[in-house]
N, C-alpha and C positions, 0 to 999 in steps of 0.2 A: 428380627422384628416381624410381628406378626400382620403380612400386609392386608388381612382383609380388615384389619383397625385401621388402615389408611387408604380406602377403596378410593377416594373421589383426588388423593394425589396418585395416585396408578390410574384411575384413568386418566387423568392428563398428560400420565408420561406416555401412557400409549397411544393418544390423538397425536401427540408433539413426536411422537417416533414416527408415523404416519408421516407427517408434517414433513418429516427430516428426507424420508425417501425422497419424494415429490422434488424438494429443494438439490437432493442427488441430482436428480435427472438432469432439470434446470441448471444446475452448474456446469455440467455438461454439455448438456448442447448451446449456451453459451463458450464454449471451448471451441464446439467444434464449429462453429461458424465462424469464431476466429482464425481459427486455422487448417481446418479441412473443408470446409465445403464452400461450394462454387456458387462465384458470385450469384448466378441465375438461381439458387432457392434462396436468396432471403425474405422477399417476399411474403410466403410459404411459411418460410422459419417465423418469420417475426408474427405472423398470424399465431403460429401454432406459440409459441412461447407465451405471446401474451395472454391465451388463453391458458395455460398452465398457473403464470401469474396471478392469473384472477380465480384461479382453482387452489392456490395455495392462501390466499387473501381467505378467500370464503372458509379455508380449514380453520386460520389463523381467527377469524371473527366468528365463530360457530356458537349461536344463539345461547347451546349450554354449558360455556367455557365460565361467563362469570359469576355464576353459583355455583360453579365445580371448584373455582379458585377459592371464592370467601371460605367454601366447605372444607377446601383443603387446608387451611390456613388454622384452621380448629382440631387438626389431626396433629399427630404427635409424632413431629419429623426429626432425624438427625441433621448437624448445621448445614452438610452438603445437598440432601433433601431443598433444606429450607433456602437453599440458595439456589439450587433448581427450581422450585416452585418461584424464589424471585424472579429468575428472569425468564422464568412462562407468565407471567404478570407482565412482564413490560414487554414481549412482544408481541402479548394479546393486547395493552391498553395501545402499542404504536400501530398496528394495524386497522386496528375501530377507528382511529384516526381517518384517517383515508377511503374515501369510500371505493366500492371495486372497478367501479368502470373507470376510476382517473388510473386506477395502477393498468388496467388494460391499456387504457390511451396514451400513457407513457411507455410502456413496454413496447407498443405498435412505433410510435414516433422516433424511442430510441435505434430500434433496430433501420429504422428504413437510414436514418442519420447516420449511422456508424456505418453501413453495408456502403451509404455512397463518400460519407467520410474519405474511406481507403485511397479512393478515385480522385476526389476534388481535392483532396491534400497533395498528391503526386501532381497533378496538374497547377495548383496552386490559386483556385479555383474560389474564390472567397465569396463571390456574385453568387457562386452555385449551392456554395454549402450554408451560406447566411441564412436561408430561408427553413433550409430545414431544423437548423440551431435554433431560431426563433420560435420554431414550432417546439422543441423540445424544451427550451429553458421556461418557456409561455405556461409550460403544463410543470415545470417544476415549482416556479412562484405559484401557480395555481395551490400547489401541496404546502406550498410553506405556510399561504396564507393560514390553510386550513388546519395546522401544524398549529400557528402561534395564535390563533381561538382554543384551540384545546389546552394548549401547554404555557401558555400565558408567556410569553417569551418573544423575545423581536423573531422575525421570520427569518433570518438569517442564522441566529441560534435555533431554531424551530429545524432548520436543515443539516446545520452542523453537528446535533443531537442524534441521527440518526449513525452519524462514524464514531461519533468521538462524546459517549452519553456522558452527560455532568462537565461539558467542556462548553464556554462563552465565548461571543467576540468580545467582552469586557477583556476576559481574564489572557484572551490572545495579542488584543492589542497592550496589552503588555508585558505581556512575551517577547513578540516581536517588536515592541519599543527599545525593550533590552537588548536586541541583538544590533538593532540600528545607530545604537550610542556606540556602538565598538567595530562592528565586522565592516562598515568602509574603511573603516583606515587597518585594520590588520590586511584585506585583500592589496589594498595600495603597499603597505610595507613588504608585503611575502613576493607581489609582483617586481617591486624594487629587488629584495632578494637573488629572487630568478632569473633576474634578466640576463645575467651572463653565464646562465647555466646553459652548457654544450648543448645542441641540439641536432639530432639524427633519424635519419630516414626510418619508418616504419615497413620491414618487410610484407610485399601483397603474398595472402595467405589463401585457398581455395576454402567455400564455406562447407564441404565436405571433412575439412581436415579440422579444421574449428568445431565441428560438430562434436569430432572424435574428442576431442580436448577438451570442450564442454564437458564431454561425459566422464568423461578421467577428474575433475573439479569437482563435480556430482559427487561423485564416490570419495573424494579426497573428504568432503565435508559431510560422508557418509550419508548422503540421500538413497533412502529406499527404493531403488528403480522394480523390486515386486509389487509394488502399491504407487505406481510413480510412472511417466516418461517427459521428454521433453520434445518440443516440435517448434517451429518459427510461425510468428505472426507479425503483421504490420508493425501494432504496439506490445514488447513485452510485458508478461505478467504471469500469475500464478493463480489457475482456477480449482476447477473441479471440487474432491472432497478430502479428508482428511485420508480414507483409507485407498485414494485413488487422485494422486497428487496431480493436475499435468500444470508442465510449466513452457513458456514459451519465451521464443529470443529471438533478436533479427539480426543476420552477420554481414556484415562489411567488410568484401576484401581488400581492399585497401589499406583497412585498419584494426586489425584484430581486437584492439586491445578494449574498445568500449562494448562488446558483444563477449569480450569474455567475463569483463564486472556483473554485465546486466547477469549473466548466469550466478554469479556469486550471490546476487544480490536477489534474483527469486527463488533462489537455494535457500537461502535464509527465510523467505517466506514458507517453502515448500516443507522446512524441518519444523519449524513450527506447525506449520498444519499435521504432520507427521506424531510430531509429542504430545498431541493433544491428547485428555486422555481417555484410554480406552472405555474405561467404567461410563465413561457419559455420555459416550458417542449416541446421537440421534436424541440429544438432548441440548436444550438450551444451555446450559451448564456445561456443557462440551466443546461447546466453537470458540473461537477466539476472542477474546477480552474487547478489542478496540481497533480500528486501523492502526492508531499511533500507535498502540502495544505492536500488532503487527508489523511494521512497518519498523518500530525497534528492531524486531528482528534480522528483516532483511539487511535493514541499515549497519547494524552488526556487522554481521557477515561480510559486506562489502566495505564498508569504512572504518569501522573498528579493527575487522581480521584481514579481510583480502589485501586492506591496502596497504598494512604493515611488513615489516622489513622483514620479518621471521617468513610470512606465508608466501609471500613473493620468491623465496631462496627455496621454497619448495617447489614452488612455478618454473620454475626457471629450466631445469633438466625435462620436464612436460614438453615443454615452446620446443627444446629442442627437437623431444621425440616426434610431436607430432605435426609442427609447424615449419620444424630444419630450421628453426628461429634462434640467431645467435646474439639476442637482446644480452649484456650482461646484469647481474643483479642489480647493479648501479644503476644502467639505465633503465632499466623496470621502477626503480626505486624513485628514480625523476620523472618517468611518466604519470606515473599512479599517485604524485606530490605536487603535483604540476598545477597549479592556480592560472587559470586564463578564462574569462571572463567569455563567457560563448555564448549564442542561441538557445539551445536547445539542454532542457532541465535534465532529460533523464542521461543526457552526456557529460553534464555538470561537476567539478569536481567539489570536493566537499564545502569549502570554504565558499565559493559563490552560490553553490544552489540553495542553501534560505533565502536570495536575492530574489530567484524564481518562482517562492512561493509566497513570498511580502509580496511580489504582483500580481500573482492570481487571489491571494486571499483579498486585496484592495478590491478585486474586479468585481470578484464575484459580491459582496459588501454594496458593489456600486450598482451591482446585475439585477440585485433581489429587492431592490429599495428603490429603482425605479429612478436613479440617479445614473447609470449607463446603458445607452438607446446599444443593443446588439450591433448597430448599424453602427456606432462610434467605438465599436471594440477595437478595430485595430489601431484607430491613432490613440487612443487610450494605452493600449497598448507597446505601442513605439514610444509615446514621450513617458512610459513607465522603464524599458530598457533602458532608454536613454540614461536616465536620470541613476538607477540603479548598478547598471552595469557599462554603460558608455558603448550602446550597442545600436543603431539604427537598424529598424524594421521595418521602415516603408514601403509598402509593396511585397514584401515576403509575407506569405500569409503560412507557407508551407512551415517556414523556421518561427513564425510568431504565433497569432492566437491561433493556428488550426493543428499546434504541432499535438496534442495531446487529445488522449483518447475520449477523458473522463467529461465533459461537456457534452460531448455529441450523444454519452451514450444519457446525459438528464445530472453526472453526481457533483451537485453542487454543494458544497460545505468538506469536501473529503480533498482537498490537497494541502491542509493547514497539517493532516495529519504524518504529511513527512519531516515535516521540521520537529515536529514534535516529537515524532518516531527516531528522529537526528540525534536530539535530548537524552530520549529514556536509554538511549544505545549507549552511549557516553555513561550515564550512570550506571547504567547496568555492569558495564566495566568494569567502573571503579568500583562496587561492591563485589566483583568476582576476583578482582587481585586482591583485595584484602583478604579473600578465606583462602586462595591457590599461590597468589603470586604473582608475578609480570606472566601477562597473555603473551608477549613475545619470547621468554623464555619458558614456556609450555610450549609453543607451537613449534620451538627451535631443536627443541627437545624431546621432537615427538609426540605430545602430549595434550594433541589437539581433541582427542575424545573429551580427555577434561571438561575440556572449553564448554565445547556440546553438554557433557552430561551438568554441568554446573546451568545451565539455559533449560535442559528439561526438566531439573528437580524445580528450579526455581520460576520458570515462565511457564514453559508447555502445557506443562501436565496439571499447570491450575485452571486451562480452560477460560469461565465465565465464573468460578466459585466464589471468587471476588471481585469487590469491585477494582475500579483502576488504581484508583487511589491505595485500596489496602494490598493489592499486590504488589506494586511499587513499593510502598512502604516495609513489606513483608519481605521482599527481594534484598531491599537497600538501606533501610534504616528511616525511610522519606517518602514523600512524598515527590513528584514531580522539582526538580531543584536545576534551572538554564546554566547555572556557571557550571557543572562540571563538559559541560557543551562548551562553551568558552575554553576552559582553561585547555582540555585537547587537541581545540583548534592550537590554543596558543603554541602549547608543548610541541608539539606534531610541528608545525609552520614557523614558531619565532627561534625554535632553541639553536 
């Protein structure tokens, strides 16, 4: 195609490749303040970021973007073009949204809130960190307001639009309606179950040797460590950029076993940013679809593959090499099945953690609507445990509202998008054994590339070319569809 007939879509791809470095950087040094640098420059950092912030807003909002758009829009694009130039459109109209100094003013607020986060959570410090939170959520409802005057939308969806775009709290609360008619009494019947399932000590493990094992896991699920490493932080997660992965874990030796998921489970984010595809890269049309697509993925990885019976029998000779770990497959296979209703989400195992995020999605619901004072978060919080999980939080702030990251650092509307991400992983499954076959016998059989290379033709490498809805649909036959999340849980826990 002859590109000087589509001059004013080339420039856009070339202000938006612009765009994309800047966002490199930024991803980065959000990395690294998570887990290399000292406490004493955040300060500094959070200056200098916000300022980047408002350097990427300004590119994002650049006076000649929406005559370059309508212009482009009259050129004569192929569908992936046309889908590119889509969502150079929607992250030029959500940035006009916002004006720059509130993205600087949240950037500033996040960072001072997360840098002392770290400190007032270990101490348990809820007097300390309240005020800073209040400043941070203060400037998030500020956005939403201004969100839902543009996008005609309650402010709640006005926030939730920015993780999870073309997703309601209409359409979630009944989602999560559906899961609330069934998963208390399957948690109560699987606890029933288990109760007189043997139970045995967990060998303490040095987090030197877990590291190594971590990285043997990496490679098992074939993560690119020449575009990739992994390091430890407070809260795990997976940043940086697609050609330059870092992912982060935190180890507990006492207990190996929830530091070696969480690795599975940002591995799965980490390969997905990995499949994305190359032709787009430094394009809107290149990054990932959704959190909840995201978040499919890791969710995969760690509850669909990690936790099944095949991937654990691969595990098993690992623990030994590297851990002198003489767990047998069985009781690997009871740990990682293991239903007990606990504290803390991201230790969660499958069947209870939508519990943990039906409480945050209520909260935050209550957060943005001016119906929960910050200051009443934690007994908000306790008599939502309570009720959900049979768990008292009073006075823990460490194991209750202060355990997660995403508050402190302003993201409110993004934790609906793991249950969600719960879902699509489920189906995504069941459309992968109908063209392969049982995941358990591929994985048993060697034939875990499969797995992978069935997740890159079908997720990765579509990027943002489509929407959520028609990737899904293109994947599996559907649209977003909760029972085969259900029926999983069932198969997996009732049979």
């Amino acid at each position: 195609m002859n590109q000087s007939t589509n001059k004013n879509y080339q420039l856009l791809c070339s202000h938006f490749q612009s765009i994309s470095h800047f966002e490199h950087l930024s991803a980065l040094g959000d990395w690294d303040q998570a887990a290399m640098m000292p406490i004493g420059g955040g300060e500094a950092r959070g200056a200098a970021m916000a300022e980047l912030a408002k350097h990427i807003h300004s590119l994002k909002t650049a006076p000649m973007l929406e005559q370059t758009i309508a212009d482009a829009e009259l050129e004569t694009l192929d569908p992936q073009q046309q889908a590119n130039l889509r969502e150079i459109r929607y992250q030029y109209q959500q940035a006009n949204i916002v004006p720059g100094s509130l993205v600087e003013a949240k950037t500033k607020a996040a960072y001072k809130c997360e840098q002392a986060w770290r400190e007032q959570r270990n101490q348990n410090d809820w007097q300390g960190f309240k005020p800073n939170l209040e400043q941070v959520l203060a400037l998030a409802k500020e956005e939403a307001l201004i969100r839902t005057e543009a996008l005609n939308v309650s402010p709640y969806d006005a926030l939730l639009d920015k993780f999870e775009p073309g997703m309601t709290s209409t359409r979630l609360e009944q989602i999560f309606g559906g899961l609330k008619s069934w998963l208390p009494q399957l948690i109560e019947q699987v606890q029933d179950k288990q109760q007189h399932q043997a139970r045995f000590s967990i060998p303490h493990t040095n987090s030197e040797a877990q590291a190594l094992l971590s990285r043997d896991v990496m490679e098992l699920l074939q993560f690119d460590f020449n575009h990739g490493r992994l390091d430890t932080s407070s809260h795990p997660f997976c940043g940086g950029v697609a050609s330059d992965v870092r992912l982060t874990t935190r180890y507990d030796e006492a207990d190996f076993t929830s530091g070696l998921m969480g690795v599975v489970h940002e591995t799965g984010h980490a390969k997905y940013e990995q499949g994305l595809p190359l032709k787009w890269r430094g394009q809107p049309a290149g990054v990932a679809r959704s959190m909840a697509i995201h978040e499919s993925q890791s969710l995969f990885c760690e509850m669909q593959l990690g936790r099944g019976s095949a991937f654990l029998q691969h595990l098993q000779p690992m623990l030994k090499q590297r851990l002198d770990c003489n767990l047998s497959h069985q009781q690997l296979l009871n740990i990682y099945s293991r239903v007990t209703p606990g504290h803390i989400r991201v230790d969660a195992d499958e069947v209870t953690y939508p519990c943990h995020i039906l409480l945050r999605f209520e909260a935050e619901k209550a957060i943005v609507s001016n119906q929960l004072a910050i200051a009443d978060l934690p007994d908000f919080w306790s008599a939502q445990m309570q009720s959900l999980l049979g768990i008292n939080t009073d006075g823990d702030y460490k194991n209750g509202c202060m355990q997660d990251i995403h508050w402190a650092v302003g993201e409110m509307g993004y934790f609906p998008s793991y249950t969600l991400g719960a879902m699509y992983a489920a189906q995504f499954r069941v459309a992968m054994e109908q063209q392969l076959g049982s995941m358990e016998s591929l994985v048993t059989n060697g034939k875990l590339p499969a797995v992978m290379g069935w997740l890159e033709q079908n997720i990765w490498s579509k990027g943002s070319l489509l929407t959520t809805d028609e990737l899904v649909k293109q994947a599996t036959g559907e649209t977003l569809n909760p029972e085969h999340f259900k029926q999983h849980l069932l198969q997996r826990y009732s049979a």
